[in-house]
Backbone as CSV, one residue per row, in Angstrom:
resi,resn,N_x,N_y,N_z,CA_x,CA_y,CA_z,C_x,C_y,C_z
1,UNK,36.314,-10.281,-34.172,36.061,-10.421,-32.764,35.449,-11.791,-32.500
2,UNK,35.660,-13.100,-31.599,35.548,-13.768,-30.968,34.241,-13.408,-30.267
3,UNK,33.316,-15.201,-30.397,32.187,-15.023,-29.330,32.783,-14.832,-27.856
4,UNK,33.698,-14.983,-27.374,34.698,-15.109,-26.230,35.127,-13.866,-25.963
5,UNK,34.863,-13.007,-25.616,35.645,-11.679,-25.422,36.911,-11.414,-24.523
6,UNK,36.680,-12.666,-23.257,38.265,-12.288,-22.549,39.072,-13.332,-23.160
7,UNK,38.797,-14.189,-24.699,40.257,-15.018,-25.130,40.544,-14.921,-26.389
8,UNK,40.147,-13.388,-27.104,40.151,-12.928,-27.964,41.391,-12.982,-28.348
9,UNK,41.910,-12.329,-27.910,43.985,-12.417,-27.992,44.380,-13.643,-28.360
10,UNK,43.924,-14.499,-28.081,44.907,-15.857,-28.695,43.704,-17.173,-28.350
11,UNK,44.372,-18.452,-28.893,43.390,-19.317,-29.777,43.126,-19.969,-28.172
12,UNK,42.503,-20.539,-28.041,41.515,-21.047,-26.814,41.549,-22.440,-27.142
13,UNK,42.193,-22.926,-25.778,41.958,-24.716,-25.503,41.013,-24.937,-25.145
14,UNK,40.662,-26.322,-25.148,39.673,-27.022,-24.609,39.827,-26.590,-23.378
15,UNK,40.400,-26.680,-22.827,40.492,-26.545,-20.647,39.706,-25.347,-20.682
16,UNK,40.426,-24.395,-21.611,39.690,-22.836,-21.429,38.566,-22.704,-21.828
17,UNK,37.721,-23.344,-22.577,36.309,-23.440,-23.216,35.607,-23.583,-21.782
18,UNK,36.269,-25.296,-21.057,35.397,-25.555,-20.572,35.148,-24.977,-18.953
19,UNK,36.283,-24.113,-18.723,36.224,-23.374,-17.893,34.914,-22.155,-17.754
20,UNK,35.526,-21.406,-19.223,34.446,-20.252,-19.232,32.790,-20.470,-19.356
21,UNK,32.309,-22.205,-19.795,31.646,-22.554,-19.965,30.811,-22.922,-18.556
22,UNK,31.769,-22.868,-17.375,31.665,-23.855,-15.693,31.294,-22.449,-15.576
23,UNK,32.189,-21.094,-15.710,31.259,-20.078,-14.868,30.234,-19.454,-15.892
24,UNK,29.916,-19.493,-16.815,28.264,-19.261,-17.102,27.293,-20.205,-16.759
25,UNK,27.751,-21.099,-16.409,26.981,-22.347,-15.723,26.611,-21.801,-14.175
26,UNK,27.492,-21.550,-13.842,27.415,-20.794,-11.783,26.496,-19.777,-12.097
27,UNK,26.826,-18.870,-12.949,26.112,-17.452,-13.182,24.845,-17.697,-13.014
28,UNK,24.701,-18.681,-14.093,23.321,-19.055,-14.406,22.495,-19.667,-13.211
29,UNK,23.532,-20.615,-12.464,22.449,-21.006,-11.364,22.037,-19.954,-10.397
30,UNK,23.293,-18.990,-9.750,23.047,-18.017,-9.126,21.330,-17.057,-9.286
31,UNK,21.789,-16.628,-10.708,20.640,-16.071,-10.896,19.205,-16.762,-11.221
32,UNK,19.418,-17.940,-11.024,17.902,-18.812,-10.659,17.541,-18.806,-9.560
33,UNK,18.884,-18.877,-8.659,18.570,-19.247,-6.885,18.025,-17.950,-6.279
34,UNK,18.480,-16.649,-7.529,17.946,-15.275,-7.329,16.587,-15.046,-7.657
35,UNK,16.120,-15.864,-8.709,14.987,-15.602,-9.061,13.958,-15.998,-7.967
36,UNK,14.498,-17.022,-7.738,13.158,-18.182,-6.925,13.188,-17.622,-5.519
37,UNK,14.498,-16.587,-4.809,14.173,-15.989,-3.572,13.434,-15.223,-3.920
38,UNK,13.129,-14.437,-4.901,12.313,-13.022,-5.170,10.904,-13.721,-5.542
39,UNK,10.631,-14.625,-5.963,8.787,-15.384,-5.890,9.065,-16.081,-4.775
40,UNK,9.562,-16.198,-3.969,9.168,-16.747,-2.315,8.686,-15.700,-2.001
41,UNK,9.411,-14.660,-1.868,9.041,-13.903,-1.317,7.851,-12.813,-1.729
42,UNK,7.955,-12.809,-2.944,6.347,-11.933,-2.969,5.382,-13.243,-2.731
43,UNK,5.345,-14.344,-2.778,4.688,-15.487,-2.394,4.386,-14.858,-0.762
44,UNK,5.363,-15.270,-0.281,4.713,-14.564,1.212,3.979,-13.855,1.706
45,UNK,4.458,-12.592,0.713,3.902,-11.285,1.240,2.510,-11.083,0.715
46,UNK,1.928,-12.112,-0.668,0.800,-11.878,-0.562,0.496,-12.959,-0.096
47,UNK,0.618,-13.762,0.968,0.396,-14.820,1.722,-0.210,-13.792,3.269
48,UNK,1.186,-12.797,3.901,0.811,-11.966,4.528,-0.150,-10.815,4.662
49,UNK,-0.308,-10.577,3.318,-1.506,-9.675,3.050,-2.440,-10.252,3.020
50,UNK,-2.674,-11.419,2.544,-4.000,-12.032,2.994,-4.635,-12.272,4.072
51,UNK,-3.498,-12.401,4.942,-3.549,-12.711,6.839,-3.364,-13.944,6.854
52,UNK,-3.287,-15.194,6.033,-2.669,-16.722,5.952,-1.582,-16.761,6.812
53,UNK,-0.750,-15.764,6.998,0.305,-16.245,7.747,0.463,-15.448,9.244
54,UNK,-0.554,-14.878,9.552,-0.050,-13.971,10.738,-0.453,-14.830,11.803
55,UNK,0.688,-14.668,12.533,0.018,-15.344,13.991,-0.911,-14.374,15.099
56,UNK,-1.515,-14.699,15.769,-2.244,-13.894,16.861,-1.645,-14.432,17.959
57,UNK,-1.642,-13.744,19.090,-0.988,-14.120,20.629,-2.858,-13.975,21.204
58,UNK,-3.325,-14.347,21.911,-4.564,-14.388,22.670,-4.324,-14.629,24.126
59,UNK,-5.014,-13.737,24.727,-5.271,-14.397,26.647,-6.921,-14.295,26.593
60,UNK,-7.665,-15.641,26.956,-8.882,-15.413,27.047,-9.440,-16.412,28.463
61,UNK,-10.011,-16.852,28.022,-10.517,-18.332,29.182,-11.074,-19.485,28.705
62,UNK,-11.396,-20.622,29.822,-11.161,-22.012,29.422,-11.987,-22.676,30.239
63,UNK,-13.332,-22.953,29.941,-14.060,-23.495,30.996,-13.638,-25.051,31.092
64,UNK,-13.737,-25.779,32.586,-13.099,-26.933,32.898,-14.257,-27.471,33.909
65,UNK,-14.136,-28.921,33.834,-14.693,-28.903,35.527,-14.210,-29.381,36.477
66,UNK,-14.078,-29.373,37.413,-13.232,-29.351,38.768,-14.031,-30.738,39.748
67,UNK,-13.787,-31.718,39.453,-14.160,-32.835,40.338,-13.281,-33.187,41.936
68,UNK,-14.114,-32.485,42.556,-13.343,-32.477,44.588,-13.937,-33.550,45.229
69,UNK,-13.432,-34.191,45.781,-13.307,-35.420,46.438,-13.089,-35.001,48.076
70,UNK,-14.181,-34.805,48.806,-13.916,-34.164,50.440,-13.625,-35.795,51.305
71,UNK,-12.594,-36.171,52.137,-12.456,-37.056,52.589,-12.335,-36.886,54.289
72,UNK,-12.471,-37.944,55.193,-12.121,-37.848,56.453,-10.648,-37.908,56.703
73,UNK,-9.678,-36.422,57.224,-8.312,-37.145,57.119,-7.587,-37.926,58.025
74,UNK,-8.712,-38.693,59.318,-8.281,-39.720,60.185,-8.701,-41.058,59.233
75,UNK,-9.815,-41.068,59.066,-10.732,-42.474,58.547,-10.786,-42.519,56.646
76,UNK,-10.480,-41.409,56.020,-10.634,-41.584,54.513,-11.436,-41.859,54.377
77,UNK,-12.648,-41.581,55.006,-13.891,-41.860,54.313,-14.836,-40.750,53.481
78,UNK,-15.830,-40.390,52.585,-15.824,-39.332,52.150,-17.298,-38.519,53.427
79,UNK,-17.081,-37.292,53.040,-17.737,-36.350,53.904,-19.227,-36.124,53.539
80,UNK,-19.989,-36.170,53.723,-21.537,-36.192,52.723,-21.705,-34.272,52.915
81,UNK,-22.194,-33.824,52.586,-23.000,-32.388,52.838,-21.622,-31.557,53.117
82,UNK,-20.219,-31.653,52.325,-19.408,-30.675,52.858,-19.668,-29.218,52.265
83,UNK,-19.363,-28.176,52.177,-19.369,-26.873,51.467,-17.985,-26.943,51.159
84,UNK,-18.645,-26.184,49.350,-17.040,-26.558,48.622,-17.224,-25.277,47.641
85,UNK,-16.115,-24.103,47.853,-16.062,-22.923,46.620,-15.119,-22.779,46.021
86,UNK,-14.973,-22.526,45.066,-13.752,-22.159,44.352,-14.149,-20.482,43.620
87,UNK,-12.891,-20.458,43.989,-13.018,-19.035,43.443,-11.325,-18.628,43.233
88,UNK,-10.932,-17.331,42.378,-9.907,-16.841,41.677,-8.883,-16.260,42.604
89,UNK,-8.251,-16.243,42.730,-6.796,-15.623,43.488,-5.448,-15.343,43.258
90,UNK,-4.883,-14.880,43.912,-2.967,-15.417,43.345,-2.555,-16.517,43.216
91,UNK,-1.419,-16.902,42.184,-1.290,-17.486,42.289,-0.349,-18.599,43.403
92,UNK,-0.182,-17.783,44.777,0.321,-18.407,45.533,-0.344,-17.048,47.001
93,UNK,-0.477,-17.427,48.216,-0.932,-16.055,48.934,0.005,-15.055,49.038
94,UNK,1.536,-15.483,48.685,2.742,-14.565,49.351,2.612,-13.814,48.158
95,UNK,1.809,-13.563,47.174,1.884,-13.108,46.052,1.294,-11.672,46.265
96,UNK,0.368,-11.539,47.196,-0.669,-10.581,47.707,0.337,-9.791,48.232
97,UNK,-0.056,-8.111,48.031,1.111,-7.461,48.926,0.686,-7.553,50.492
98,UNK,1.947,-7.426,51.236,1.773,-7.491,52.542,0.904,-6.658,53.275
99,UNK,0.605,-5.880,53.022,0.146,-4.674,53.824,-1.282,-5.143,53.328
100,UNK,-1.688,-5.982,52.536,-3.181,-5.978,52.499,-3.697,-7.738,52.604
101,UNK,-2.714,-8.316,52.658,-2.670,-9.381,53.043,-2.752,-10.333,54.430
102,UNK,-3.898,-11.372,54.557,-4.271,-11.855,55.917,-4.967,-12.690,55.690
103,UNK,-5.292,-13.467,56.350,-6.445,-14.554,56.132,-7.814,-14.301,56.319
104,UNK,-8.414,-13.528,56.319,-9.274,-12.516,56.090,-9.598,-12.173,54.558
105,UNK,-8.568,-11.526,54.403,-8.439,-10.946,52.898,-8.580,-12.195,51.967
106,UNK,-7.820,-13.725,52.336,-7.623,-14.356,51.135,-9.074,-15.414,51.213
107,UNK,-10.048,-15.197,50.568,-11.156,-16.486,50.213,-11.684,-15.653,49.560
108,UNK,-13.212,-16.595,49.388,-14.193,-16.543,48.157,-14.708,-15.190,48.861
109,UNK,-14.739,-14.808,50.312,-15.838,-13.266,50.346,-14.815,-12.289,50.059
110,UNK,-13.761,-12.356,49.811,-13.130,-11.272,49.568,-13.134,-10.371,48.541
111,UNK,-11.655,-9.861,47.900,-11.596,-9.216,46.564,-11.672,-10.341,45.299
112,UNK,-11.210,-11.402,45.747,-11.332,-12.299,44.975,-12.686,-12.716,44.082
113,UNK,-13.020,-13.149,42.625,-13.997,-13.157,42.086,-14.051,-14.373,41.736
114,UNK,-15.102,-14.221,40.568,-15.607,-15.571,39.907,-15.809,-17.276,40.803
115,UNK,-16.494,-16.924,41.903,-16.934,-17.613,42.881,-17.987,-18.737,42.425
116,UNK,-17.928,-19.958,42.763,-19.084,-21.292,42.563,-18.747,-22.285,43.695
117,UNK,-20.184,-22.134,43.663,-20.373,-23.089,44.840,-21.136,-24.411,44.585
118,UNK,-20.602,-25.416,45.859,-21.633,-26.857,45.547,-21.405,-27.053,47.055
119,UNK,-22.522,-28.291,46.736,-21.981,-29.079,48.128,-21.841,-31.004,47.945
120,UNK,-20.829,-31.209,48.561,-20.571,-32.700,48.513,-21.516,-33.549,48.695
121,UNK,-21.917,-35.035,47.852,-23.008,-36.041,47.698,-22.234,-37.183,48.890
122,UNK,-23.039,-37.914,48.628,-23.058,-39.297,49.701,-21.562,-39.504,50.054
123,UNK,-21.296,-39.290,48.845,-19.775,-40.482,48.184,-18.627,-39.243,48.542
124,UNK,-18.941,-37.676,49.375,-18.033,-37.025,49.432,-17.899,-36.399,48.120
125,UNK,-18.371,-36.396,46.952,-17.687,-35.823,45.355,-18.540,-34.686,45.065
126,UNK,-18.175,-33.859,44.629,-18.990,-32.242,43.965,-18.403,-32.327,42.563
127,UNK,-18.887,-31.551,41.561,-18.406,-31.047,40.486,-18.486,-30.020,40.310
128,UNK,-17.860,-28.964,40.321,-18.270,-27.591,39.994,-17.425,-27.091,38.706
129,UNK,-17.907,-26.273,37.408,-17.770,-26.286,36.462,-16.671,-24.186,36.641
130,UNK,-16.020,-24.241,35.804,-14.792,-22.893,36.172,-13.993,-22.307,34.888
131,UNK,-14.317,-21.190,35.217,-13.990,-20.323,33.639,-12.266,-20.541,34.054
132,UNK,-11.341,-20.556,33.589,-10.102,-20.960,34.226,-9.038,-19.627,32.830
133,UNK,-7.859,-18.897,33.308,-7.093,-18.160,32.467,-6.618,-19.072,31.106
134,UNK,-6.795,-19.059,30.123,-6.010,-19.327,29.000,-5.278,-18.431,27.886
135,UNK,-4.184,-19.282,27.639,-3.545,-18.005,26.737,-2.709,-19.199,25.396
136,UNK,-2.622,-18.378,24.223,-2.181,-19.058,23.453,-1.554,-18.435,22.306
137,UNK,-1.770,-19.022,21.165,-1.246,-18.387,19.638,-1.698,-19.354,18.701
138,UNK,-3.003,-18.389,17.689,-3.359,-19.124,16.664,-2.852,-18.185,15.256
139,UNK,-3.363,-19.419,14.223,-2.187,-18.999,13.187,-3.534,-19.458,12.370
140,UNK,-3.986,-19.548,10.767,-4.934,-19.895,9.980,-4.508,-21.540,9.810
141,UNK,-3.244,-22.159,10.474,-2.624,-23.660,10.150,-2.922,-24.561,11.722
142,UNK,-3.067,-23.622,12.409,-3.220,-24.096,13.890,-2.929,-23.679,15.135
143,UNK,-3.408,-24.020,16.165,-4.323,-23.214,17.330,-3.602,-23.778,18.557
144,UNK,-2.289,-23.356,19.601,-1.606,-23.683,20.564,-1.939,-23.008,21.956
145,UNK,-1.840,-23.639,23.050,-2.444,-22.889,24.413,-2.138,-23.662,25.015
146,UNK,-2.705,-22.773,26.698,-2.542,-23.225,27.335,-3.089,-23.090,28.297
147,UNK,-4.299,-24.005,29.213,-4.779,-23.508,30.375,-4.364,-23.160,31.649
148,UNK,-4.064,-21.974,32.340,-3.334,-21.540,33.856,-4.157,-22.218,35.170
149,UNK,-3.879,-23.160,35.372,-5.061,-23.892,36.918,-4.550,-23.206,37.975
150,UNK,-3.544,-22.359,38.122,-2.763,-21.767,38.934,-3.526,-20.739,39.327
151,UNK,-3.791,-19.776,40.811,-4.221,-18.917,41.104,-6.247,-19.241,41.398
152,UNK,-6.234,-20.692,41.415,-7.827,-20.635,41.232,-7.281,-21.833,42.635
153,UNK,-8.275,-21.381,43.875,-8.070,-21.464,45.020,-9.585,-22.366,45.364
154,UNK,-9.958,-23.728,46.165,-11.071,-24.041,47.016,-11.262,-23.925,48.422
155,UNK,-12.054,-23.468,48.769,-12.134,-23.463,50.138,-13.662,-24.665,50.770
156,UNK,-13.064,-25.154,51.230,-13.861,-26.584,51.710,-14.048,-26.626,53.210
157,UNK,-15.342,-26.374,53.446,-15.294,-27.064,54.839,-17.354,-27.827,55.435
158,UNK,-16.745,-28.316,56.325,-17.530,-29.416,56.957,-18.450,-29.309,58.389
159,UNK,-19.817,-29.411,58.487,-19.704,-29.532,60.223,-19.102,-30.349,60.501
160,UNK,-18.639,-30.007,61.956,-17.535,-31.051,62.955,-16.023,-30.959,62.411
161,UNK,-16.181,-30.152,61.405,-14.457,-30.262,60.712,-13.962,-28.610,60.455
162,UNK,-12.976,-28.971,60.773,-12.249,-27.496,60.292,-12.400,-26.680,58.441
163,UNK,-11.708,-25.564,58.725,-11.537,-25.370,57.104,-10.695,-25.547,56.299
164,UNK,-10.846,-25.576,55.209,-9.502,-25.717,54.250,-9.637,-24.988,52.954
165,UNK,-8.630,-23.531,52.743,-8.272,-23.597,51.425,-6.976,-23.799,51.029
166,UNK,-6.952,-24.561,49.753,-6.140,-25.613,49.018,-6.179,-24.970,47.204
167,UNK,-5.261,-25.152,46.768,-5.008,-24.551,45.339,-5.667,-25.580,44.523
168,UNK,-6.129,-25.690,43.445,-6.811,-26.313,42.291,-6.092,-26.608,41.887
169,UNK,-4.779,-25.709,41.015,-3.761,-26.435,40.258,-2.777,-26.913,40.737
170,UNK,-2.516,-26.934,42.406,-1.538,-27.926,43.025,-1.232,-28.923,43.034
171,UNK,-2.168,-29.962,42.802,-2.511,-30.832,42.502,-2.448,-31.518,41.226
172,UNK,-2.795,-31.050,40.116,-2.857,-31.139,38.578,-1.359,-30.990,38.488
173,UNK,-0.579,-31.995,38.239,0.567,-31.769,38.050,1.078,-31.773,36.420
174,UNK,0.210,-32.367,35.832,0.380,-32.619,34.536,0.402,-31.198,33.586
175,UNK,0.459,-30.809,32.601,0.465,-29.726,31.730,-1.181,-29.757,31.013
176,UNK,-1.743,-28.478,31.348,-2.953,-28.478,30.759,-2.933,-27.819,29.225
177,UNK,-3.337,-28.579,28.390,-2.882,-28.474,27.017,-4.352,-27.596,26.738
178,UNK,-5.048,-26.280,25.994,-5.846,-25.750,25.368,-6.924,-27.189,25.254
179,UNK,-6.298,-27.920,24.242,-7.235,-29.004,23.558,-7.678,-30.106,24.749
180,UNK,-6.890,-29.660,25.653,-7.434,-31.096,26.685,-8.969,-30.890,27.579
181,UNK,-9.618,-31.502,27.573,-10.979,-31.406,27.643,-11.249,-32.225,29.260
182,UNK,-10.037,-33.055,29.594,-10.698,-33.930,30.678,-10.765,-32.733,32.340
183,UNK,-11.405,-33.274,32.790,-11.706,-32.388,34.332,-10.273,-32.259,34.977
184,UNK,-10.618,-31.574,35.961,-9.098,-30.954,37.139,-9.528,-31.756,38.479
185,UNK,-8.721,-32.365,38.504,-9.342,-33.485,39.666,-8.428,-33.027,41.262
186,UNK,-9.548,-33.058,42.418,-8.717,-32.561,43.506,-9.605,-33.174,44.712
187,UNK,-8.433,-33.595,45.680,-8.536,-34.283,46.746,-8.495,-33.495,48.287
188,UNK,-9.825,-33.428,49.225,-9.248,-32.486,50.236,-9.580,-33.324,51.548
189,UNK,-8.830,-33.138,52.480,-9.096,-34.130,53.693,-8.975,-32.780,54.715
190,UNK,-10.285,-33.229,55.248,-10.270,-32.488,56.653,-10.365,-33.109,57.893
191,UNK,-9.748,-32.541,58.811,-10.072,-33.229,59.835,-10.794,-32.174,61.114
192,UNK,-11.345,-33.025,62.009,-12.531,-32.489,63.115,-12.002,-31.734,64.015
């Protein structure tokens, strides 16, 4: 019997050597490319059992601060002593169902919460500081989010001037990244 078992029957060329030689060569890689999926993968799984690899989804919050700028909207000049609140809402009013919805219903005395107040300096400017919605997904490799400025509403007003509420994140047009740290900057002009 022949080390060769399927060229036992008759004498074997070179071509045929090096044939049978090409697929124990494949075999062989196959079952390496087999091996090394089966330690990936218990690699993983005690990667996963450790918790190294699980992601978390999170909704929490994001304190920011909110720099308002009260201006004259004939003269642009700023307003000294305006009253300025911000507080939480929909994120748009048509969002509110109708039947309970009014201008009444929508400001800081309402159902609406997480209310702060200031009042405007010389120069027209307040800062008021705001827990704001964030939501994200951290992993043990790194930490993605995103702050919602949307639904967080000011209501500003002035003696001699009318009122105004105006959205916080209307303004902020840019994408508020988790990691971004700089203030929410907003501009309100009233007029008399």
């Amino acid at each position: 019997m022949s080390e060769f078992p399927e060229m036992s029957m008759h004498k074997s060329t070179d071509a045929e050597l090096d044939a049978y030689v090409a697929r124990l060569a494949r075999r062989r890689c196959g079952l390496i490319f087999l091996a090394a999926l089966v330690v990936l993968a218990i690699f993983f799984a005690i990667l996963s059992a450790a918790g190294l690899t699980t992601r978390v989804h999170w909704v929490g919050s994001h304190e920011l601060d909110v720099h308002i700028l009260v201006l004259d909207a004939g003269t642009r000049r700023p307003i000294p002593a305006a009253k300025v609140t911000i507080f939480d809402g929909p994120s748009h009013p048509l969002e509110t169902p109708p039947d309970i919805f009014s201008k009444i219903d929508f400001g800081p005395n309402s159902k609406n919460a997480n209310p702060q107040q200031g009042q405007t300096d010389d120069e027209g400017q307040v800062v008021l500081t705001h827990q704001f919605v964030a939501h994200g997904t951290s992993s043990a490799y790194s930490e993605v989010g995103s702050v919602l400025t949307s639904g967080v509403w000011a209501e500003v007003s002035a003696d001699g001037y009318g009122t105004v509420i105006i959205s916080v994140g209307g303004q902020d047009g840019r994408p508020r990244d988790i990691h971004t740290q700089g203030p929410v900057y907003l501009t309100v002009m009233l007029s008399p």
